[in-house]
Backbone as numpy.savetxt, mean C-alpha at the origin, in Angstrom:
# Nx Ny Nz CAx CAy CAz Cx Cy Cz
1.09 -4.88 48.35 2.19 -3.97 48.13 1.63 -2.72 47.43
1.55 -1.97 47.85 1.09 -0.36 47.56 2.42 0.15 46.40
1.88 1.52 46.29 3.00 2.10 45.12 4.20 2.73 46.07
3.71 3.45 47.49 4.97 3.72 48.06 5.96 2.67 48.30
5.54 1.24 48.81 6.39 0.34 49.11 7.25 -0.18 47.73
6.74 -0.06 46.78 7.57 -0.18 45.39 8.38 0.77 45.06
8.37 1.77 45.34 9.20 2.95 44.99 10.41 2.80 46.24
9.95 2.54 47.56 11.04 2.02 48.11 12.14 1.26 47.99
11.63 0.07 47.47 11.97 -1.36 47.31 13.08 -0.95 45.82
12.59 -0.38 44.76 13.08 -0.25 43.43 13.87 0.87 43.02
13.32 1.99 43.79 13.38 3.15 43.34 12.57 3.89 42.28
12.65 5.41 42.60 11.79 6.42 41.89 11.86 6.20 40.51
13.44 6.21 39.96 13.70 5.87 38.51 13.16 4.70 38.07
13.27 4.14 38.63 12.94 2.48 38.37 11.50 2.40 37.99
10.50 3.22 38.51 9.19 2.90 38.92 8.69 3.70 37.41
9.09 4.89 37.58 9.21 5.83 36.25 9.47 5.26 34.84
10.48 4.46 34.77 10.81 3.77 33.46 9.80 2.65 33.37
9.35 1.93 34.50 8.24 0.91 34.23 6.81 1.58 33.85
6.63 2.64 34.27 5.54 3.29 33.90 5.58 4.25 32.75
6.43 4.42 31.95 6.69 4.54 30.87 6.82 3.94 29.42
7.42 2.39 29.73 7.70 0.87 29.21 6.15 0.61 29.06
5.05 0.50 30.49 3.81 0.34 29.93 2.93 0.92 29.37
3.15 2.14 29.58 2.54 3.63 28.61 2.86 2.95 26.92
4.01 2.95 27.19 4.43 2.42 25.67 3.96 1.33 25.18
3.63 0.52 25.59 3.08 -0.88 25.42 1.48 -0.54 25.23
0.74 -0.12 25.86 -0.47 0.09 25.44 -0.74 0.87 24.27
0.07 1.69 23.91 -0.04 3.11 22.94 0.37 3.16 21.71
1.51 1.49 22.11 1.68 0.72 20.81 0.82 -0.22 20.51
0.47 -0.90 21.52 -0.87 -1.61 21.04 -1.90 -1.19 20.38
-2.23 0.37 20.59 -3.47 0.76 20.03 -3.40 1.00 18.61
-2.14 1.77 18.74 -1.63 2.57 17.41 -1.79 0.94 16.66
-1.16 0.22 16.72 -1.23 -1.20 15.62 -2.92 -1.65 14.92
-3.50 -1.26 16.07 -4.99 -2.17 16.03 -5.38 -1.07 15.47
-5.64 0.20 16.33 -6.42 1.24 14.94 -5.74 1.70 14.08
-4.54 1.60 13.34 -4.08 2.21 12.53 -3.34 1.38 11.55
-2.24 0.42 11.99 -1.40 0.28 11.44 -2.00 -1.43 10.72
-3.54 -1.72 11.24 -4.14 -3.15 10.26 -4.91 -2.02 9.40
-5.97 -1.25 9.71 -6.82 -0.92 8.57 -5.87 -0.30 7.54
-5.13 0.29 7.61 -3.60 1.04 6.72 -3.59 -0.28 5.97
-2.69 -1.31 6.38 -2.28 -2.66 5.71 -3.56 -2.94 4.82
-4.84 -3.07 5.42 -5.85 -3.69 4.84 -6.42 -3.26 3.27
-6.41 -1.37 3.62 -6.63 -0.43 2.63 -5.64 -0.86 1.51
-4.63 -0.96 1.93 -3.24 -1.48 0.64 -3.32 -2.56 0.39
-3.96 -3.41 0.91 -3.74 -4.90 0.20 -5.33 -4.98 -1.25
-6.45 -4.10 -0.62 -7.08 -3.52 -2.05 -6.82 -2.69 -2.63
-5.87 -1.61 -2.45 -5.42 -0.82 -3.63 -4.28 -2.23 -4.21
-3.76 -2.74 -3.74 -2.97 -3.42 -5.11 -3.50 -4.34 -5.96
-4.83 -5.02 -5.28 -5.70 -5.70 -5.63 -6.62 -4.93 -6.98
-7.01 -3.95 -6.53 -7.50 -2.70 -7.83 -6.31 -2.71 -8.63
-5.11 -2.32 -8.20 -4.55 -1.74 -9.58 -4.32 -3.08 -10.34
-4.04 -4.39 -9.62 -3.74 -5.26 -10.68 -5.44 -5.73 -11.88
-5.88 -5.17 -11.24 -6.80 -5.52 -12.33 -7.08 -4.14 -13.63
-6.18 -3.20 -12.86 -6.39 -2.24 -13.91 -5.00 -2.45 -15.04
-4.19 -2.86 -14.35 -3.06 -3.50 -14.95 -3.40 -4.37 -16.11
-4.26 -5.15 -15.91 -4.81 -6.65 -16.64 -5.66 -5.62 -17.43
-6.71 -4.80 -17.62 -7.36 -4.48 -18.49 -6.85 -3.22 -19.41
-5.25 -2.42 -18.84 -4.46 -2.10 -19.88 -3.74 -2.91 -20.83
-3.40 -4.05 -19.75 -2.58 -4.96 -20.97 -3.48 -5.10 -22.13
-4.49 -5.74 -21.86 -5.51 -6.25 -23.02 -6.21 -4.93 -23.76
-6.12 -3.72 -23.20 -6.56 -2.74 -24.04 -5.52 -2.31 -24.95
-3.63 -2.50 -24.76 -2.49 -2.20 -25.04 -2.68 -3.02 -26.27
-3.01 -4.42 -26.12 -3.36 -5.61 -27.08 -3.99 -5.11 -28.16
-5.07 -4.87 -28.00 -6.21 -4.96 -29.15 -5.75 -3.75 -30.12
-5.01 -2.46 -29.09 -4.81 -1.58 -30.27 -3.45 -2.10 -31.15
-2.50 -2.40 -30.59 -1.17 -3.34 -31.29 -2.20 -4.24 -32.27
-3.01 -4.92 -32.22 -3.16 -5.73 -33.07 -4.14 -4.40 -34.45
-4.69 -3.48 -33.93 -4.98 -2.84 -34.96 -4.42 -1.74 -35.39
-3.26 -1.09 -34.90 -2.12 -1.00 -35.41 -1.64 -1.15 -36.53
-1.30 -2.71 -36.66 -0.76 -4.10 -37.31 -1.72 -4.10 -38.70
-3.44 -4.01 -38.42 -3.99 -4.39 -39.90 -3.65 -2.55 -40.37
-3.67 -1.90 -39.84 -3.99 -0.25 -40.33 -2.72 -0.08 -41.17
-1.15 -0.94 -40.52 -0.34 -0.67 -41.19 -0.05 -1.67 -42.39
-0.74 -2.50 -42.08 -0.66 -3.52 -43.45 -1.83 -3.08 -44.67
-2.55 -2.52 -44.06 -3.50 -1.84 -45.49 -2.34 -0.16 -45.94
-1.93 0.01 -44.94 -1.09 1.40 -45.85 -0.20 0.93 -46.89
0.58 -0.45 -46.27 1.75 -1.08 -47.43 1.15 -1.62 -48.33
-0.16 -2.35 -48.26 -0.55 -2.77 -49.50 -1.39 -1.54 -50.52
-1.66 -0.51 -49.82 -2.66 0.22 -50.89 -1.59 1.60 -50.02
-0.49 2.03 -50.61 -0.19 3.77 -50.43 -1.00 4.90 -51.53
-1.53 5.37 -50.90 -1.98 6.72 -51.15 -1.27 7.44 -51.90
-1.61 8.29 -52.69 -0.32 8.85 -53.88 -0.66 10.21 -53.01
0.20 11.28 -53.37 0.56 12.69 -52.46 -0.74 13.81 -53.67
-1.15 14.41 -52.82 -2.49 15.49 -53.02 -1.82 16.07 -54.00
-1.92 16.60 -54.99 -1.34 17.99 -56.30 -2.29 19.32 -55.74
């Protein structure tokens, strides 16, 4: 069956929308494979990075809260009297 005998059989429109439907199908296929996994892939290590930058603010957030804590407990136990 040739392409004229299909265009007979179906029609012009008909043949047009199928060759359009598979245009689309390949062009979505591609677009997914080159674009739309390495995209996904790139983001699944940026969240992977930030949670670890996350984890080493917390613990940097930490250590200064805890010295904070002695800096303000040496001001209450020893205040400074005001300059003359």
């Amino acid at each position: 069956m040739d392409l004229a005998e299909i265009v007979r059989s179906i029609g012009l429109p008909s043949v047009i929308i199928l060759g359009i439907a598979y245009a689309f199908y390949h062009s979505s296929t591609w677009f997914g494979r080159e674009i739309i996994v390495p995209l996904r892939d790139r983001h699944f290590a940026f969240l992977s990075s930030l949670e670890g930058t996350l984890k080493a603010l917390a613990t940097t957030q930490q250590s200064m809260a805890n010295e904070m804590e002695k800096i303000s407990g040496l001001v209450q136990h020893n205040p400074t009297r005001g300059v003359d």
